[in-house]
C-alpha positions in Angstrom: -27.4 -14.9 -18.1 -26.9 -16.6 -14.7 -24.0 -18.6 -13.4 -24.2 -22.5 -14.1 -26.6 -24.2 -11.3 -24.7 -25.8 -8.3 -25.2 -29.7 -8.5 -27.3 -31.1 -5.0 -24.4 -34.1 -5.0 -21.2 -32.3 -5.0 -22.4 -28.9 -3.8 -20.5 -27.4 -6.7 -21.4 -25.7 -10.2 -19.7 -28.3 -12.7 -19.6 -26.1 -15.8 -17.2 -23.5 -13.9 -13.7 -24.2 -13.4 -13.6 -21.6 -10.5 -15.5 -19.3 -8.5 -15.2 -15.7 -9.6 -12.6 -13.5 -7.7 -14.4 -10.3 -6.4 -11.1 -8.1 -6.3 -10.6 -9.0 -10.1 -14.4 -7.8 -11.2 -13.8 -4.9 -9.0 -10.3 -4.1 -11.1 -12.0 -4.9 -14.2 -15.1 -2.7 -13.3 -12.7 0.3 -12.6 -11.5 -0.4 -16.6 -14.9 -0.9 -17.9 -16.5 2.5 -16.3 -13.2 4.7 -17.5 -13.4 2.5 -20.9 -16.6 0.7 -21.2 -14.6 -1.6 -24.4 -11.9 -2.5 -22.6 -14.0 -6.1 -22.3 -14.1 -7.5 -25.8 -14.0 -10.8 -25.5 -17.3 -12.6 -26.3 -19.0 -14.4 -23.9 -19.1 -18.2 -24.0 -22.9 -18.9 -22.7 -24.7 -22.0 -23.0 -28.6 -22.9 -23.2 -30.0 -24.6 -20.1 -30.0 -28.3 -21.3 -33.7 -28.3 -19.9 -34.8 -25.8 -22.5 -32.9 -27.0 -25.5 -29.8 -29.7 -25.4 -29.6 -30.3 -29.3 -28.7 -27.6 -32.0 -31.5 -29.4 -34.2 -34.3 -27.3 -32.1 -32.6 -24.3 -31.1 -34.7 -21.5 -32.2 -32.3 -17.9 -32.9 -36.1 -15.9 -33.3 -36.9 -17.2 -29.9 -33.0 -15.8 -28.1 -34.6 -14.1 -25.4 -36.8 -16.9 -24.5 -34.2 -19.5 -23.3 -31.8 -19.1 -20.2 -28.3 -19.2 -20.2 -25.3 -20.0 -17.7 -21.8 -18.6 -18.6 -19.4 -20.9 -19.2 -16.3 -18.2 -20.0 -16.3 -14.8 -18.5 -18.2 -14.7 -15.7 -15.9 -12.0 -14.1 -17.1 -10.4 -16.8 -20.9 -11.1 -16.6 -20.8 -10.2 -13.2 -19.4 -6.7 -13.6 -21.8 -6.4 -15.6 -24.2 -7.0 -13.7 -22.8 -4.8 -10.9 -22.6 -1.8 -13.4 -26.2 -2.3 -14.9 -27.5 -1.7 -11.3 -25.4 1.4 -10.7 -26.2 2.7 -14.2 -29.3 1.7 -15.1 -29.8 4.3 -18.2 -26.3 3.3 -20.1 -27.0 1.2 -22.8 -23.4 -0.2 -23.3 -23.3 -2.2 -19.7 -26.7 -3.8 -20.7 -25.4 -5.9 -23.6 -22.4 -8.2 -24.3 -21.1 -10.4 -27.4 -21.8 -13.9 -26.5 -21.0 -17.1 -28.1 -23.8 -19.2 -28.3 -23.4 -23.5 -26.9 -26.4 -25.8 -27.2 -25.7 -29.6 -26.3 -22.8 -29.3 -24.7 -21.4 -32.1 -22.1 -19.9 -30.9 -18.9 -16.8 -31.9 -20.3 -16.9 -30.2 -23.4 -18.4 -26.7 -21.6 -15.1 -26.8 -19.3 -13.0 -27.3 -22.1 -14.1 -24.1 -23.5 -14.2 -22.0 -20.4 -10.5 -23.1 -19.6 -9.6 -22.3 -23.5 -12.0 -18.9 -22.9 -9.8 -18.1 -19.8 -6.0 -18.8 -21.0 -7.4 -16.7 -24.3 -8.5 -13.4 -22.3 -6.3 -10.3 -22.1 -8.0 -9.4 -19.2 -8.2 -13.3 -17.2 -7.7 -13.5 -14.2 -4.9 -15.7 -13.5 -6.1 -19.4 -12.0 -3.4 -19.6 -9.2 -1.5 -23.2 -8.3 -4.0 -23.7 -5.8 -6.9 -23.3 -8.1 -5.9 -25.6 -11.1 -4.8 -28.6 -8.4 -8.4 -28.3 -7.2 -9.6 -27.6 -10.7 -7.8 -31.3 -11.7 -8.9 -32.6 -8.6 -12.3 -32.1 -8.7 -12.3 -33.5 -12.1 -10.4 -36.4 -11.2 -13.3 -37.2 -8.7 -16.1 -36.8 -10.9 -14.4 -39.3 -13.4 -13.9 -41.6 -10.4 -17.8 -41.1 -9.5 -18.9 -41.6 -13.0 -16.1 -44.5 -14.1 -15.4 -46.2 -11.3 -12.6 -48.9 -10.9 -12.2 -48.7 -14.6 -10.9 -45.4 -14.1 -7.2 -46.9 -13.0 -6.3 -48.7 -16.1 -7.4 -46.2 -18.3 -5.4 -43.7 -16.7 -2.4 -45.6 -16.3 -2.3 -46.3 -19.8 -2.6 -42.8 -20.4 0.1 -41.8 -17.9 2.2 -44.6 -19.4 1.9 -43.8 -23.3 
């Protein structure tokens, strides 16, 4: 499991709606290592579209085969990660519950990981600053991808 790829354009990853917080991993590692279930929410992870982007030829005998980028939890994956390479011999750190996407738009992926994260017990709370560039950042994607025809569209919305 691997963070989503950054996009060459933008110079961001568009399937997260944040970067992960290293002081919240590093609370959340302290939890894990005096309680290694205190993390029990699944993972949402999706298959690289380049492997498989239709549920039609996803192949579960083949799971280890295909690559995946979190979409929700990556605080999660990534002390994870940090705790496999301190303890390499305990099973428990090696493995997680995941929740399985195939096909998903970018749209539909950061749906989920901002459901995933208002869901957690353990989230890390987006701050004021984050969801304004969270919204942003999706406002100028729509712009890039819609256009002009982006206004009226959203004015109606705004209006109804």
């Amino acid at each position: 499991m691997n963070r989503p790829p950054i996009d060459p354009e933008t110079g961001r990853r568009p399937l997260e709606i944040r970067e992960p917080h290293n002081l919240h991993v590093q609370n959340l590692k302290k939890k894990m290592k005096i309680n290694p279930h205190a993390t029990v929410v699944p993972f949402l992870v999706m298959v690289d579209p380049s492997q498989c982007d239709n549920i039609t030829y996803f192949d579960v005998a083949n799971l280890e085969k295909y690559q995946y980028f979190v979409i929700g939890g990556s605080h999660s994956a990534e002390l994870r990660r940090q705790l496999v390479k301190e303890h390499p011999t305990t099973y428990f750190f090696k493995y997680a519950e995941c929740k399985i996407y195939v096909g998903l738009t970018i749209e539909e992926a950061k749906l989920l990981a901002w459901d995933h994260n208002n869901d957690n017990d353990y989230r890390q709370k987006m701050s004021s600053i984050e969801r304004i560039r969270f919204f942003h950042y999706e406002y100028l994607d729509a712009l890039r991808q819609y256009g002009q025809k982006l206004y009226p569209a959203l004015r109606r919305c705004c209006l109804n």
